[in-house]
Structures are given as structure tokens and as C-alpha cells.
C-alpha positions as CSV (number, residue, x, y, z in Angstrom):
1,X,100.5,93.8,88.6
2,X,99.3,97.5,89.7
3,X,99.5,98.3,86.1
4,X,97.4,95.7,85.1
5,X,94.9,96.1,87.2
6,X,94.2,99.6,86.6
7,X,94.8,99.4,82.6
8,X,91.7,96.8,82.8
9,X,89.8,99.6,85.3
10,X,90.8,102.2,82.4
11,X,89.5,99.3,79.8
12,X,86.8,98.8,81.7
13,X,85.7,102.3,81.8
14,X,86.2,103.0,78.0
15,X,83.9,100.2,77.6
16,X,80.8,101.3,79.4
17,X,81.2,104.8,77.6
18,X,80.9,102.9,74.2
19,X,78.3,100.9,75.4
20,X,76.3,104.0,76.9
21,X,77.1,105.9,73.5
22,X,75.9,103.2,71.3
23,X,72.3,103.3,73.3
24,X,72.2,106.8,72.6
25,X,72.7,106.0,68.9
26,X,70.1,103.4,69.3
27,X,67.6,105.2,70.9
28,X,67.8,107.9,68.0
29,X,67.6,105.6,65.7
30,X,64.2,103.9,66.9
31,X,63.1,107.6,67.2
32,X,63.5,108.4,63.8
33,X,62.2,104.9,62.2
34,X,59.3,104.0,64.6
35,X,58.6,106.8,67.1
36,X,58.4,110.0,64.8
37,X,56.7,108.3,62.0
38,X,53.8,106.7,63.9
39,X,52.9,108.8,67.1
40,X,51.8,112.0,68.2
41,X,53.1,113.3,70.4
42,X,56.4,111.9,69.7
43,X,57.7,109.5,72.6
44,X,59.3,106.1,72.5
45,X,57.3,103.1,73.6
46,X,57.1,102.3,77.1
47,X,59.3,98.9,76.3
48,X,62.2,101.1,74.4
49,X,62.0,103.8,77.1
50,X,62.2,101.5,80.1
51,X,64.7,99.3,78.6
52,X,67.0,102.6,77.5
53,X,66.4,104.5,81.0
54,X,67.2,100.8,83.3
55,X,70.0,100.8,81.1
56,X,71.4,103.9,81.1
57,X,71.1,103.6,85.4
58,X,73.1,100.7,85.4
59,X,75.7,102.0,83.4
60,X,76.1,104.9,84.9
61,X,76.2,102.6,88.7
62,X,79.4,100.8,86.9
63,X,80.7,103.8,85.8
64,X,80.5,104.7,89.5
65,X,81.6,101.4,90.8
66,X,84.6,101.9,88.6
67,X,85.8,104.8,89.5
68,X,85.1,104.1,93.2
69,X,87.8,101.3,93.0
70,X,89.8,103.1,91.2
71,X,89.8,106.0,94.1
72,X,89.8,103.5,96.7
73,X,93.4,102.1,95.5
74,X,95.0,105.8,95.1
75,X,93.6,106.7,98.7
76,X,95.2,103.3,100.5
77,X,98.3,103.7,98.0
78,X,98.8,107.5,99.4
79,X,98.0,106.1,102.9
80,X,100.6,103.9,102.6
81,X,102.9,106.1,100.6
82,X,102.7,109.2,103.4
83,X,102.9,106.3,106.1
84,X,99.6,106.7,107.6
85,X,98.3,104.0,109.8
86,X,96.7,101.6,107.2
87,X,93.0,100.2,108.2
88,X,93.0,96.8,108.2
89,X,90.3,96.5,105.2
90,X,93.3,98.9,103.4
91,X,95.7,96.3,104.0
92,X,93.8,93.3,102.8
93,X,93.3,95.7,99.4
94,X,97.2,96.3,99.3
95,X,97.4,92.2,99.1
96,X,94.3,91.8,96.5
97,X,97.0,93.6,94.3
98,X,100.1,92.1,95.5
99,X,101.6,95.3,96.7
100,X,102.6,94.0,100.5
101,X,103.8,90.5,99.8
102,X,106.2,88.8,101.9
103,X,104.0,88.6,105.4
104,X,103.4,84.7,106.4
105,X,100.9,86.4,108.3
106,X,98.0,89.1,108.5
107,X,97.2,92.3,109.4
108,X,99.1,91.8,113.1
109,X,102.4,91.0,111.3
110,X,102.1,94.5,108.8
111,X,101.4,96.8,112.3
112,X,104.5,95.9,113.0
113,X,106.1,97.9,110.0
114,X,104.9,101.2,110.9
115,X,107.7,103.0,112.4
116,X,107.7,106.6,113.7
117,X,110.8,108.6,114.9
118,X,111.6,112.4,115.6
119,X,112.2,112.4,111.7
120,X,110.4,109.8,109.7
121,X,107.2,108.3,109.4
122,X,106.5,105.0,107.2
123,X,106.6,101.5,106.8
124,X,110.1,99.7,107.5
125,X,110.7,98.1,104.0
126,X,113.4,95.3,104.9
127,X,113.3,94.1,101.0
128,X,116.7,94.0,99.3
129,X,117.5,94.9,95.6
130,X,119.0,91.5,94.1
131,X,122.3,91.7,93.1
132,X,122.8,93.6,89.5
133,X,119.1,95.1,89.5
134,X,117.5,98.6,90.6
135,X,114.5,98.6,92.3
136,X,112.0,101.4,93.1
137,X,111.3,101.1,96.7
138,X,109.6,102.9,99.0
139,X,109.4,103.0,102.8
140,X,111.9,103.5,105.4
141,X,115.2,101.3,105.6
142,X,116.0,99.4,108.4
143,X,119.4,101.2,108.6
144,X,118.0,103.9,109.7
145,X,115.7,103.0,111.8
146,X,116.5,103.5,115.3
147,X,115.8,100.8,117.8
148,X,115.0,103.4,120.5
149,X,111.9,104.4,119.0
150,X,110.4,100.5,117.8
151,X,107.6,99.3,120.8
152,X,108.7,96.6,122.9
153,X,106.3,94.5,120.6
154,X,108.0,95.8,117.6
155,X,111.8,94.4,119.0
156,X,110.6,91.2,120.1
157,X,108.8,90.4,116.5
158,X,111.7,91.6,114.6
159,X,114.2,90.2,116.9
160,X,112.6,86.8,116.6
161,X,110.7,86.8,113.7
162,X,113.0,88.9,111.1
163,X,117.0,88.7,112.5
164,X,117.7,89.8,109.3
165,X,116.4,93.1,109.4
166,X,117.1,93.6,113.4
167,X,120.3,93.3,112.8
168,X,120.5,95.9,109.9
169,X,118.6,98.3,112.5
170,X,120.7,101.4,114.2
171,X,120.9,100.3,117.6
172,X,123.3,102.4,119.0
173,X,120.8,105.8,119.3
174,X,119.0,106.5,121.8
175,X,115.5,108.2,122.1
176,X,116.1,112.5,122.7
């Protein structure tokens, strides 16, 4: 899905540099047939200089807008990656592109993964590899995640809410 996504960003992008090099080409060419032939001094009507100028503007603002997105993604991906606290506009971004799936809830519900120890810093990534595949994952594993260290909100929503993953937890530590 990620790949997809950017690919058509990347697509997009090639795009508007054809487009903004073909209205180079066609602003030479209406200089060399009309402009250079007829007037003196030389400049392009104001219709063909207006239209080429508003056009050039809003290519370059989609050129901007492009790249913005693009940005924006890598900044709430390294956010996430590094385990910083995610804003909550970050997180609704992360699901736009599928990348946090699995909450039956919002924002709230993905608070709850952050996870911070003496040693770690992340997101508490309870998903399991099926049987027979590999699967990239990132985040911290419940194993080693030490109950100690989870808020008292944290215990009661993964107590409750995701027994699974309390009960892969290490809850014999204790907070040094």
C-alpha cells in the first residue's frame, strides 16, 4: 500500500515536470512563429504570457504540494519508527495508508501502544507472523515489555481489551 502510494506521488511528480517542460517548449515555439516575427520589441502577447506565467505558478504549487506529502509521510513514518509520541493528525495519516490497522478504535486506543522503559522506546506491536511466513515488523514485542513500566491505564486496556498480548507481557520485573 505504502509503495503504491508514493510510486503514484513519484508518477505524479514526473508528470507535472513534463507538463511544465512541454509549456516551455510551447512558449518558444509561439515566440519564434508569432512573437519575433511581428513585434518590436519582442514580447509574447498578454493572453500567451498570462496563460504561461498562471501556469507555470500552479505547477510549481503542485510540485510543492507533492513533495509536502511526500515529506509529511517520511516525518510521521520516522516518528513512528524512532517511537516518538505520534500527534493525533500523524496517526489519522498512518491509517489514510493503512499502516496502523487493527485498532476498533481511534487515536485513544493507539496511546495506548507507546511504551517506554529504562531501555526501549516504541510502540508495542502485538501482531504475530502467520505460520510459514516472515514478516518485517517493527516496534517493540510484547515479550519484552515489562509490565512495571505500562500506566495503570495501559494494564487495564490491555488486560481487558487485548488478553492476548497481556499475557505475552514480562510480568515478573519490576521497575529499578
Amino acid at each position: 500500500m505504502i509503495h503504491d502510494i508514493i510510486e503514484k506521488l513519484n508518477n505524479a511528480e514526473q508528470k507535472l515536470h513534463s507538463v511544465n517542460k512541454l509549456l516551455g517548449l510551447l512558449r518558444e515555439q509561439i515566440w519564434k512563429d508569432i512573437v519575433a516575427k511581428d513585434v518590436l520589441p519582442p514580447t509574447l502577447p498578454p493572453p500567451y504570457i498570462d496563460y504561461f506565467e498562471t501556469a507555470h505558478q500552479d505547477l510549481a504549487e503542485a510540485l510543492e504540494k507533492v513533495h509536502a506529502i511526500r515529506d509529511g509521510w517520511n516525518l510521521v513514518l520516522l516518528k513512528l519508527l524512532n517511537g516518538q509520541k505520534l500527534e493525533e493528525g500523524e496517526f489519522y495519516i498512518l491509517r489514510s495508508i493503512e499502516l496502523v490497522a487493527g485498532l476498533e478504535s481511534e487515536y485513544d486506543q493507539f496511546l495506548m501502544l507507546l511504551y517506554e522503559d529504562d531501555q526501549r522506546r516504541g510502540y508495542i506491536n502485538g501482531v504475530s507472523p502467520k505460520p510459514g511466513h516472515i514478516k518485517l515488523r517493527f516496534g517493540i514485542y510484547p515479550e519484552v515489555v515489562k509490565v512495571s513500566y505500562l500506566s495503570e491505564e495501559q494494564k487495564v486496556f490491555f488486560r481487558d481489551r487485548c488478553p492476548e498480548i497481556w499475557a505475552r507481557f514480562d510480568h515478573s520485573s519490576s521497575k529499578v
